[in-house]
N, C-alpha and C positions, 0 to 999 in steps of 0.2 A: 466434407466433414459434417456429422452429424450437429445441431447447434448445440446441445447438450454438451457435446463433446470439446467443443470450442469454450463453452463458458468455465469448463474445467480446463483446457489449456493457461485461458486468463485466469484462474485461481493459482494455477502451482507458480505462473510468473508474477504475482503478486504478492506470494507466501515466498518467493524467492529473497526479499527485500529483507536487508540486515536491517538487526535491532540496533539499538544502543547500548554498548558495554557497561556496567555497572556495579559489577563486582569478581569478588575471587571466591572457587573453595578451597578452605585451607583444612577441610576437614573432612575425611570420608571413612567411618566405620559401621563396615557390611555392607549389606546391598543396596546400592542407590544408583539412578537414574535421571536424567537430564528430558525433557520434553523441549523441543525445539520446533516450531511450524506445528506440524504434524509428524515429525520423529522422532522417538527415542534412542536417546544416544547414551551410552554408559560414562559415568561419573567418575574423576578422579581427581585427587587433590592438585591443583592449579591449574583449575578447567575454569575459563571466566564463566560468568552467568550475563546474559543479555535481558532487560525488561521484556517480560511476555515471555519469559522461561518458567516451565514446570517442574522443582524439583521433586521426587517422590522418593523413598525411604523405606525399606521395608521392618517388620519387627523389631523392634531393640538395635537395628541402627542407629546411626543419626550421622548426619551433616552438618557443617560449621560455614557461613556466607560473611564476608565481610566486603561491604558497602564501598566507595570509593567514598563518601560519605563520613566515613569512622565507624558506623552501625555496624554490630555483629551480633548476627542472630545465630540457633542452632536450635534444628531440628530433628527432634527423635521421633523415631517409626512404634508404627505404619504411620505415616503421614505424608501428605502435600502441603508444596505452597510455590503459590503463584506467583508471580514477581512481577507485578505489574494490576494495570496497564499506568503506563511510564507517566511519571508526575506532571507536573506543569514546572516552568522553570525555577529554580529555585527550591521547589517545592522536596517536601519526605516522601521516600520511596513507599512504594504500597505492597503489601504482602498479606495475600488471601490464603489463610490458613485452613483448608478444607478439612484436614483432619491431619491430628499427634498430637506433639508437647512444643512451645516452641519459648523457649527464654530468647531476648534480646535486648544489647545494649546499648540503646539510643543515645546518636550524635547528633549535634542538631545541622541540616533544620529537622531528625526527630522520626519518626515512624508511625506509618499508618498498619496496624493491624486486624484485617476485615477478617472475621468470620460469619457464618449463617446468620444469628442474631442482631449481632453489632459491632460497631468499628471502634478500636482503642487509637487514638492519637497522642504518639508520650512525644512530647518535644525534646526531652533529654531525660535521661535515668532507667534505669531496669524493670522488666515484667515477666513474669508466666504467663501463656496462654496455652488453654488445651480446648481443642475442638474436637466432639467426640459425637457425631449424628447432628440431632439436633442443639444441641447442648454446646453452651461456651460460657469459658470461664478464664477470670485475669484476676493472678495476683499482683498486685505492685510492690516491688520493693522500695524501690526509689522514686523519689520526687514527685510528680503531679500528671496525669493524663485526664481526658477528653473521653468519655464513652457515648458512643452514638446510637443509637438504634435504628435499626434497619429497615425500614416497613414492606411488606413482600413484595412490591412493585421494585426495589431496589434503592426509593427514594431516601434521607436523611430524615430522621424523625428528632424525637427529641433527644435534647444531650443531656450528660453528668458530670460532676466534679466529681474525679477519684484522688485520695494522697495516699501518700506511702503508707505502706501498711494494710490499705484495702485490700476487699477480697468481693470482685461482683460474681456473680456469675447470673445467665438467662438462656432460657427454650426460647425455641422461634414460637409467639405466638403466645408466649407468657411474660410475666412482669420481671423487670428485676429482683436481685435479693441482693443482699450483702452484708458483708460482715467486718470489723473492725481485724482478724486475721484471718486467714486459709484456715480453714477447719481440717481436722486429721486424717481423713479421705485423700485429699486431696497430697497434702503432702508425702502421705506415705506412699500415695500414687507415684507422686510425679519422678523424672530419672534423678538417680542418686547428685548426678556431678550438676547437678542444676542447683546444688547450697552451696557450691562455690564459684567463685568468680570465672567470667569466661575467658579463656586463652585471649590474647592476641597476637598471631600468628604469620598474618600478612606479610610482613617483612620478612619474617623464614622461608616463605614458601617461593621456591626460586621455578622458573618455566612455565612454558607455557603447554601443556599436553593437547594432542589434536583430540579434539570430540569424537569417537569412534562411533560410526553408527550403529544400530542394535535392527530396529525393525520400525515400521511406520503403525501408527497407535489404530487400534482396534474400536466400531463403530459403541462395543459396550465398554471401553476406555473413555471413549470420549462424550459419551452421553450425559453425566455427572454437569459436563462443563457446558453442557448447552441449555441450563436453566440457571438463570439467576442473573444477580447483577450484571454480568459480564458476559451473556448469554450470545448477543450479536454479535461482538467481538470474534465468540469462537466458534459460531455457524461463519463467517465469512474463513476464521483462520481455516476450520477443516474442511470446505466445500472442494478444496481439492483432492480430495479422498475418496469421491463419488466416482471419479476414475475407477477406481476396483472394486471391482461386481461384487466382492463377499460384501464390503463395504456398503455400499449401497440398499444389497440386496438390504442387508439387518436395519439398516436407515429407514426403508421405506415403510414401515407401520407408524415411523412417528413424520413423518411429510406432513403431514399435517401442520405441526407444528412449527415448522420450517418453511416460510413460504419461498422464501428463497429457494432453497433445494429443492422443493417441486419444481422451479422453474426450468430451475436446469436437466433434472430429470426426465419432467414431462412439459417441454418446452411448445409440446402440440397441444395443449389444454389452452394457453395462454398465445397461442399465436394469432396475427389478426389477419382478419378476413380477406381471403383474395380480392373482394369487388360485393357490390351487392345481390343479396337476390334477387333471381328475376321477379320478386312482386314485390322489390321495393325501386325497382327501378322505374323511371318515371317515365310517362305514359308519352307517345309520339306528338310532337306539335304540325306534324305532317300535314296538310291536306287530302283527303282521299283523290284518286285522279280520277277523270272525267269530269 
């Protein structure tokens, strides 16, 4: 077996390994999709979510998640969000908002929600967020959050006090702004049932439905997800995808950027040397005969 081909054997038996259960949906209107490892599996109400799940959302959908926690969040399309990577003990879940609208109503211990800019941590109470490109914005209804900023290596920068009734919004790579309410953009933006209170549903939603698989995610699927905070993360989750040559082939302009996946790739660049050169091997201690 080729060694490339082996370091992709160990990636699909390492992608094999379950997550941690952590929620229900109790809510699916239109098109939505579950991202699991590297598969796409289609979404339906009382489908769990495991940490390191991608749900995505198409147009004027949206999905409903509710926490074992008590958090329930809902996201409208086109949108993602990440679910993860899994807290520390005790700790509030994390949900990477890469793009849509996402109201949530934090239990404690509370919610972290990342987008490109900056992280909102509400310990309890209601938000808006919509992440739109570069661009992110939170409105707070309720109670008190934590806004962080992001600095482009991934690391925490500095933080803010928001209260209810704020309204921040920030570009990657510009300053905050804010305002005492959401300004009328925004609101007439945002989905209609988001001025009212979110269901709680959990308890109604009886079964368990099996995750039907759909197709395994495409190398310009998953390229979004292999820059940024969480970037390692998901160069090791999809290095088992290098298995299939479309795959691959579309990967290999950006190897570069992946030294990992060169390796596996091109495992002959990085292999070491049989023995020395003959001129660096060292000269005879022999005596000549005679």
């Amino acid at each position: 077996m080729r060694s490339w081909q082996a370091s992709v054997w160990l990636c699909l038996v390492l992608a094999s390994n379950a997550w941690a259960e952590i929620g229900v949906v109790t809510l699916v209107d239109g098109g939505a999709r579950l991202l699991r490892g590297a598969t796409w599996y289609k979404l339906a109400t009382g489908a769990r979510v495991d940490d390191a799940d991608i749900v995505e959302v198409s147009d004027r959908g949206q999905v409903q998640l509710e926490f074992a926690t008590g958090t329930i969040v809902n996201l409208v399309g086109p949108g993602q969000l990440y679910l993860g990577p899994a807290p520390a003990k005790g700790g509030p879940p994390v949900a990477t908002l890469a793009a849509g609208w996402l109201k949530a109503v934090a239990k404690a211990p509370g919610l972290r929600i990342r987008m490109p800019p900056f992280e909102t941590l509400v310990p309890e109470g209601i938000v808006v967020a919509r992440a739109d490109g570069a661009l992110a914005a939170v409105f707070l209804e309720s109670k008190t959050a934590k806004l962080v900023e992001l600095a482009p290596n991934g690391s925490d920068g500095a933080s803010r006090e928001a209260k209810a009734g704020d309204y921040w919004t920030k570009t990657v790579g510009a300053a905050f702004t804010t305002a005492q309410s959401p300004p009328k953009a925004f609101v007439g933006a945002m989905p209609r049932h988001f001025v009212d209170a979110l269901p709680t549903l959990a308890a109604k939603t009886k079964g368990k439905p099996p995750l039907v698989a759909d197709r395994d995610i495409t190398y310009a699927e998953a390229a979004p997800w292999l820059v940024g905070r969480d970037r390692i993360a998901f160069e090791k989750r999809f290095a088992s995808r290098l298995g299939d040559p479309a795959f691959r082939r579309s990967a290999e302009p950006d190897l570069s950027r992946h030294p990992s996946w060169d390796r596996i790739v091109h495992p002959e660049k990085y292999a070491p040397n049989d023995g020395p050169s003959p001129k660096d091997k060292p000269a005879s201690k022999d005596k000549p005969a005679g």
